[in-house]
Structure formats: C-alpha cells, structure tokens
VEXKOL-912042 format. One record per atom (N, C-alpha, C): residue in three letters; chain; atom name; x, y, z. Coordinates in Angstrom, 1 decimal. Last residue first. Example, Ala and Ser with C-alpha at 12.3 -4.5 7.8 and 13.67 -1.06 7.14 Angstrom:
% residues 2
code|unit|site|X|Y|Z
Ser|A|N|12.8|-2.2|7.1;
Ser|A|CA|13.7|-1.1|7.1;
Ser|A|C|12.9|0.0|7.9;
Ala|A|N|13.2|-5.7|7.8;
Ala|A|CA|12.3|-4.5|7.8;
Ala|A|C|13.2|-3.3|7.8;
% end
This chain:
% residues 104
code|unit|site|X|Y|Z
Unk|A|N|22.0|21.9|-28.8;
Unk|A|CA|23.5|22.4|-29.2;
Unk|A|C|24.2|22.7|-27.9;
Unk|A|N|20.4|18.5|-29.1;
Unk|A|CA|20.2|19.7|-28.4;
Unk|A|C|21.7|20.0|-28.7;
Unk|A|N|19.5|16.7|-32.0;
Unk|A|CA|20.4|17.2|-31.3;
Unk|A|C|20.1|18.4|-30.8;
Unk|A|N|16.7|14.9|-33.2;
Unk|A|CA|16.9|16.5|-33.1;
Unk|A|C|18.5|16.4|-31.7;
Unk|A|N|15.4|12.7|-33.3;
Unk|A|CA|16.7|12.4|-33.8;
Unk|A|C|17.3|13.9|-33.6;
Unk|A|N|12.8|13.0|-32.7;
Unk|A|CA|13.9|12.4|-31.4;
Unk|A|C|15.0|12.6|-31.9;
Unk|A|N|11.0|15.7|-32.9;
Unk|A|CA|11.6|14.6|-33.5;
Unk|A|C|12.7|14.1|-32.5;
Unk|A|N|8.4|16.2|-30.7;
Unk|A|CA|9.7|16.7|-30.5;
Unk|A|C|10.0|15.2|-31.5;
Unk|A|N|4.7|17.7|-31.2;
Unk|A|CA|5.6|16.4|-30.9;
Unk|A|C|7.2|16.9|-31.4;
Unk|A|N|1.1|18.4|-30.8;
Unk|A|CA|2.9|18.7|-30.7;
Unk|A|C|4.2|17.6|-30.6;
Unk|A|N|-0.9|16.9|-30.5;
Unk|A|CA|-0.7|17.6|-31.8;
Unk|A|C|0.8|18.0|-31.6;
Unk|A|N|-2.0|18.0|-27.4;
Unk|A|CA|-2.4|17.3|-28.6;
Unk|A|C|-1.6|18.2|-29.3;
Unk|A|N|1.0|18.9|-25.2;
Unk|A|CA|-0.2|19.4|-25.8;
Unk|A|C|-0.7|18.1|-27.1;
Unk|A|N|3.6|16.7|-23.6;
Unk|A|CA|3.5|17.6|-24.7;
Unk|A|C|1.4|18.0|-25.0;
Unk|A|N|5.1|16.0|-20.7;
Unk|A|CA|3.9|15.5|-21.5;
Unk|A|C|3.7|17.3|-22.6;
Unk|A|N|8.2|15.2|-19.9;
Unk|A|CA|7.9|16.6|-20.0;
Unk|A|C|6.2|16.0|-21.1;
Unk|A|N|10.5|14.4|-17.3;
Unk|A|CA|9.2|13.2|-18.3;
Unk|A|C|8.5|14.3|-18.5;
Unk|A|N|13.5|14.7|-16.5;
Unk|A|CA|12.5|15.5|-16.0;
Unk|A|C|11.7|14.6|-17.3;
Unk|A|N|16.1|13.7|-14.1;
Unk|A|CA|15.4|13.9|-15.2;
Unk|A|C|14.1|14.7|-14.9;
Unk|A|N|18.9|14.5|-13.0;
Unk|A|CA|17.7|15.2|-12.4;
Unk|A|C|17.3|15.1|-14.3;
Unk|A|N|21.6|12.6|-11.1;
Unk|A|CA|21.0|13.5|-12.6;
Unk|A|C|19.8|13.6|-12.1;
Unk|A|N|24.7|12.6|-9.0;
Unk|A|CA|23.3|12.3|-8.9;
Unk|A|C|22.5|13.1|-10.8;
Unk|A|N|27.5|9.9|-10.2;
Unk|A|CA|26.7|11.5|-10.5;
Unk|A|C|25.8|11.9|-10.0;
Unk|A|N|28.7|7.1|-8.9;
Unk|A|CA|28.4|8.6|-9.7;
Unk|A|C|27.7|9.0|-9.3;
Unk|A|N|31.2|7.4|-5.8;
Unk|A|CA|29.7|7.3|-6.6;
Unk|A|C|29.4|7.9|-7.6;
Unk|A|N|33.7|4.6|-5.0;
Unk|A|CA|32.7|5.9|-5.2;
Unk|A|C|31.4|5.6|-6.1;
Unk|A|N|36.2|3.0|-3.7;
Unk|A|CA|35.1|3.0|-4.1;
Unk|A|C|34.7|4.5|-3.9;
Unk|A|N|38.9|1.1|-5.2;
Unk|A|CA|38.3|2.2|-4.8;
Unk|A|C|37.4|2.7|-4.9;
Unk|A|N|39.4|-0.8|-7.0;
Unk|A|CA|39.7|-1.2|-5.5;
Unk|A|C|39.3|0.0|-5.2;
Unk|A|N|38.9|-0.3|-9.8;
Unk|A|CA|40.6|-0.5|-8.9;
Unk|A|C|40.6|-0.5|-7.6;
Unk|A|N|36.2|1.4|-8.4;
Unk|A|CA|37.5|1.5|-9.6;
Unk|A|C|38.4|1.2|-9.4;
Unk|A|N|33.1|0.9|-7.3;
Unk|A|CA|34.5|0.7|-7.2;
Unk|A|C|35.3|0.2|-8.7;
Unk|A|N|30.4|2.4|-6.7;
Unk|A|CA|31.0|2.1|-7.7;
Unk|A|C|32.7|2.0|-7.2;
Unk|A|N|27.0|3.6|-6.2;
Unk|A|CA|28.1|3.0|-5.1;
Unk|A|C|28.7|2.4|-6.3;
Unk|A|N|24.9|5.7|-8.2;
Unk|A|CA|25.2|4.5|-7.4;
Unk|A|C|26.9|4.1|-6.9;
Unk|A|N|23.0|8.9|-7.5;
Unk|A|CA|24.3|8.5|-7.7;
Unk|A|C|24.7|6.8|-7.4;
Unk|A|N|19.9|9.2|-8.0;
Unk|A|CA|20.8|9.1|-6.7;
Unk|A|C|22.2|8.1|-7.9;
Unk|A|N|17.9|11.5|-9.6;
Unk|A|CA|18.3|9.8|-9.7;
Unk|A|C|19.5|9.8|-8.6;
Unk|A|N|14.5|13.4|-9.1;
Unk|A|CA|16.3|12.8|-9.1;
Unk|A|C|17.1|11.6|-8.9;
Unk|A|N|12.2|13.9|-11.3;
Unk|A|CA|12.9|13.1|-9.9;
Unk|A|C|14.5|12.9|-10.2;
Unk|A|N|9.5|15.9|-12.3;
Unk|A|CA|10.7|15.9|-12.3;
Unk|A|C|11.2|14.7|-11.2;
Unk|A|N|7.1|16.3|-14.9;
Unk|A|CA|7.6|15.6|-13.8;
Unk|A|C|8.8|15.5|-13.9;
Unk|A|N|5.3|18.7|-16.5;
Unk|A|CA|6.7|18.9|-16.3;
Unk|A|C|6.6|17.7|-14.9;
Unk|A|N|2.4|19.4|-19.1;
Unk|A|CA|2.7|19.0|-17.7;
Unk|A|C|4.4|18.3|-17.8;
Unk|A|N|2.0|20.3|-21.7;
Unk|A|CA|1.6|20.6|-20.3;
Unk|A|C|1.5|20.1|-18.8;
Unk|A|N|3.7|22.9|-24.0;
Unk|A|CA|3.9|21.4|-22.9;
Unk|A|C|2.9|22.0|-21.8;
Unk|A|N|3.9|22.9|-27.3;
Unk|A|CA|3.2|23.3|-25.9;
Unk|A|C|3.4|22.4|-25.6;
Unk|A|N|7.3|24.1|-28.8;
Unk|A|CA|6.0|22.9|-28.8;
Unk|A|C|5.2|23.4|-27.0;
Unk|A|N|9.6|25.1|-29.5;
Unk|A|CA|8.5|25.3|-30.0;
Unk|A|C|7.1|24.3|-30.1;
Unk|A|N|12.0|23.3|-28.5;
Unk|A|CA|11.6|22.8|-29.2;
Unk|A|C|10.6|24.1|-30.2;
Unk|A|N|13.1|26.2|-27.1;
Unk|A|CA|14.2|25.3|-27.6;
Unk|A|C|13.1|24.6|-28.8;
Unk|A|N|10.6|26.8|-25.2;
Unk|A|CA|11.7|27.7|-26.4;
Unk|A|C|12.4|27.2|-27.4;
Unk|A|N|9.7|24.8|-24.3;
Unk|A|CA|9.0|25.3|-25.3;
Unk|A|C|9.4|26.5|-26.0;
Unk|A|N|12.0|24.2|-22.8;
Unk|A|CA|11.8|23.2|-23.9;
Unk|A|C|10.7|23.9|-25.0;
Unk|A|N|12.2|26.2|-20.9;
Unk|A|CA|13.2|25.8|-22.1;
Unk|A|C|12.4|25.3|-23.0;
Unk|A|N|9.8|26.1|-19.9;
Unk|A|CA|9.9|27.2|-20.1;
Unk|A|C|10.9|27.2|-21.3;
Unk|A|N|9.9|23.8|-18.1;
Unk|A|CA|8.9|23.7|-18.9;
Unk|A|C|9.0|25.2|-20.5;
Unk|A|N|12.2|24.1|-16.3;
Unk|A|CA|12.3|23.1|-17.5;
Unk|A|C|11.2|23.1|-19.1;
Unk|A|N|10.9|26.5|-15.2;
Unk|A|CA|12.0|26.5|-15.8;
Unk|A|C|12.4|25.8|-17.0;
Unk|A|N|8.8|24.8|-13.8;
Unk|A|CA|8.8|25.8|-14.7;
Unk|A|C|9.7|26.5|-15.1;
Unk|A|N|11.0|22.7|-12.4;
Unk|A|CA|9.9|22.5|-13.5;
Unk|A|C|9.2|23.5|-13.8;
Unk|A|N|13.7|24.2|-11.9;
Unk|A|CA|12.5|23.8|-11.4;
Unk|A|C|11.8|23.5|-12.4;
Unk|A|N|17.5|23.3|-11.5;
Unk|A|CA|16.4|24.1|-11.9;
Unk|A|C|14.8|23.2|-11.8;
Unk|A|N|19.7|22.1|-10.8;
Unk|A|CA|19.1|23.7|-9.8;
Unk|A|C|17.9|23.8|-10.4;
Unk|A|N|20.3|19.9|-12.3;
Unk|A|CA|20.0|19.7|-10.7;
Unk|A|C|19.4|21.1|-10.6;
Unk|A|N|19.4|19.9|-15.7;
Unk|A|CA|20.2|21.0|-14.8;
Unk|A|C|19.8|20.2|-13.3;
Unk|A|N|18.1|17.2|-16.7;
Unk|A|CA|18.2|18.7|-17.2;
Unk|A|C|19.1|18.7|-15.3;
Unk|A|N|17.6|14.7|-19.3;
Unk|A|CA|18.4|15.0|-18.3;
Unk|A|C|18.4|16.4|-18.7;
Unk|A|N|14.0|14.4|-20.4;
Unk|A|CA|15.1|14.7|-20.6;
Unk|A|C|15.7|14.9|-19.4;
Unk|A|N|11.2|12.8|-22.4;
Unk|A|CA|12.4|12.4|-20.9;
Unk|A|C|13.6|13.3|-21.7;
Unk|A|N|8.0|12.9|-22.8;
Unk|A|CA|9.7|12.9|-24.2;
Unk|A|C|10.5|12.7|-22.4;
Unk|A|N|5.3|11.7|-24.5;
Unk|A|CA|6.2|12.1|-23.3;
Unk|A|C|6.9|12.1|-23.9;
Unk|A|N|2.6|10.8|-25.9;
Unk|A|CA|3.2|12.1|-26.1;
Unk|A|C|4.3|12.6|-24.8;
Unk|A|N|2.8|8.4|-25.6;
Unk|A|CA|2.1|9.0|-24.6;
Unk|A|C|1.9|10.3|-25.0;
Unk|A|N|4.4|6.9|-26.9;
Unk|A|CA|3.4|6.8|-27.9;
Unk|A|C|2.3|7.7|-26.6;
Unk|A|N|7.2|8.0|-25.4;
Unk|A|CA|7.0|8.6|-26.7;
Unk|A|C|5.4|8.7|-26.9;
Unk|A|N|7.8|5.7|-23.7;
Unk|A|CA|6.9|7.0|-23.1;
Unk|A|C|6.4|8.0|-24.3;
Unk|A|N|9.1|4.6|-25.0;
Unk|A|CA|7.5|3.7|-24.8;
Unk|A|C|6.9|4.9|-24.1;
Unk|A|N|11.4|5.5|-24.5;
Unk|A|CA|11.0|5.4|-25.8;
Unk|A|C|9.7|4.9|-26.1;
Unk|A|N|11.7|5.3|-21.4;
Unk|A|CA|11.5|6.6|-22.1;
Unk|A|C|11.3|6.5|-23.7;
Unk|A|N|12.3|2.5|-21.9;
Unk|A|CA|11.1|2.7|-21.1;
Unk|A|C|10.6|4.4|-21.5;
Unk|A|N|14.5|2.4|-23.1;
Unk|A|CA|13.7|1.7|-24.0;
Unk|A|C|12.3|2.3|-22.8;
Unk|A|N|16.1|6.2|-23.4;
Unk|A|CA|16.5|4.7|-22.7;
Unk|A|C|14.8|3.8|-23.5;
Unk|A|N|17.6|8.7|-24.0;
Unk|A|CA|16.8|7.6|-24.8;
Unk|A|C|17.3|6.5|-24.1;
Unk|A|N|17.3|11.7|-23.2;
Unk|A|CA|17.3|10.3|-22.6;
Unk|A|C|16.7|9.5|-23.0;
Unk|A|N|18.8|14.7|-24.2;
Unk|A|CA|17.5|13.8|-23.7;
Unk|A|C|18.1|12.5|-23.5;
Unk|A|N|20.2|17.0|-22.2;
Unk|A|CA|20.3|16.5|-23.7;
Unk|A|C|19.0|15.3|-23.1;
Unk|A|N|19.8|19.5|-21.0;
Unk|A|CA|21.1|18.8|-20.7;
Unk|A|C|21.6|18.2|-22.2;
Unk|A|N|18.1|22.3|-20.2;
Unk|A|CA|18.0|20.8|-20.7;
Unk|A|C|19.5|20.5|-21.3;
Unk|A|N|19.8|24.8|-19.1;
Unk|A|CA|19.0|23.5|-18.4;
Unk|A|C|18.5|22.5|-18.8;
Unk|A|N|21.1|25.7|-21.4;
Unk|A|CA|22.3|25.1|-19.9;
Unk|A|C|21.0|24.5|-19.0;
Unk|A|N|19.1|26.4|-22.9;
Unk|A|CA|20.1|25.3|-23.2;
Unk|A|C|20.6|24.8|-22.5;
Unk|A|N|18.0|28.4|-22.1;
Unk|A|CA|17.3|27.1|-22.0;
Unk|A|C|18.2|26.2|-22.1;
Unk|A|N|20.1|30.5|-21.6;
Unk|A|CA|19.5|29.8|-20.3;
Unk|A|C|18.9|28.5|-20.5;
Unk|A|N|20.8|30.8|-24.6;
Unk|A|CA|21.2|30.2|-23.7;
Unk|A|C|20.6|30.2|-22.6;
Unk|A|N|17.8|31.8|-24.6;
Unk|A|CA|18.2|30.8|-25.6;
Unk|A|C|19.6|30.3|-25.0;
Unk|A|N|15.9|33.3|-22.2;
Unk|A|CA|16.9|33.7|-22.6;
Unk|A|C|17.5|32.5|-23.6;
Unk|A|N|13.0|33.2|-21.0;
Unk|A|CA|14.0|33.0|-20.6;
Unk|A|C|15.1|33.2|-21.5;
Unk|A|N|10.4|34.1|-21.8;
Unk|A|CA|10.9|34.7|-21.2;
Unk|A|C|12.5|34.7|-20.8;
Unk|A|N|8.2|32.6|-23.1;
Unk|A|CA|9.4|32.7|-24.0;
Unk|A|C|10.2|34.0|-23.4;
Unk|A|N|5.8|32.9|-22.2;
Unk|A|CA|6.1|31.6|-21.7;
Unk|A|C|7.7|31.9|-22.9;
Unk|A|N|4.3|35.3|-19.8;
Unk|A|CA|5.0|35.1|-21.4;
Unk|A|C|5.6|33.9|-21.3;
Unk|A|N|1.4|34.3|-17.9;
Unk|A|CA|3.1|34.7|-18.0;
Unk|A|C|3.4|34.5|-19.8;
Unk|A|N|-1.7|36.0|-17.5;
Unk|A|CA|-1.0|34.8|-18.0;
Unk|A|C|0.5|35.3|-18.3;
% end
C-alpha cells in the first residue's frame, strides 16, 4: 500500500484551487461529498492525495469533469472563459471537511 501523505504541502495546495459552493454542491454535503475547483494537469490520485493532506480526512472515491469555457461577448467582442476542472471528492464514514475552512 502507497503512503498516502507523499506529496509535498505546497503541491497540495497549487492543486486544490479552493472549493465550490454552489446550492447543488451544498446538497452534495448530506452525501458526505465536498466539490472542489482543482488544477487542469492534475489526476484524481493527486486530487485524492492533497485533500487528505490539506484536510486530514479519508477519501474514498475522487470524480473528476471538466467544465468547457462558455462563449462571451465584451463590448462587442467575443470570447471564452476559462475551462475549470472540478473534482466531487466522497469522504470515508465519519470524516467530514468544515465548509467555512479557507484553503491558504
């Protein structure tokens, strides 16, 4: 079995982003799910890897999807935002991440 506290305290940081309190990710809560915007490069055992550094909680299961940038005009000019790469991170019985917690 891997050491699950391998990565480095900055590394975890530069890949969870900060979380995502939207009302559908706040209904994911009573699941034990938490949603966070993390890094585009990085993989779900990476993601999985921070958070149980960062928070100190077991996670066991990491879904990740990327959100596509939408079509946006400014003054007559059009573009796109951002693409973001959330990730819906299911926590172990018993573990749980306070929401009000600021990532640094």
């Amino acid at each position: 079995m891997k050491n699950n506290n391998i990565i480095s305290d900055e590394k975890a940081l530069s890949i969870i982003l900060k979380p995502m309190l939207t009302e559908k990710s706040t209904n994911l809560n009573q699941f034990n799910q938490y949603t966070f915007i993390v890094n585009k490069n990085s993989n779900s055992h990476d993601i999985q890897q921070a958070i149980e550094k960062i928070f100190k909680v077991k996670v066991t299961k990491v879904n990740t999807s990327v959100i596509r940038g939408k079509l946006k005009s400014f003054k007559g000019n059009l573009g796109f935002k951002k693409d973001i790469k959330k990730a819906i991170v299911t926590l172990a019985d018993g573990n749980t991440i306070d929401s009000s917690l600021e990532i640094k």
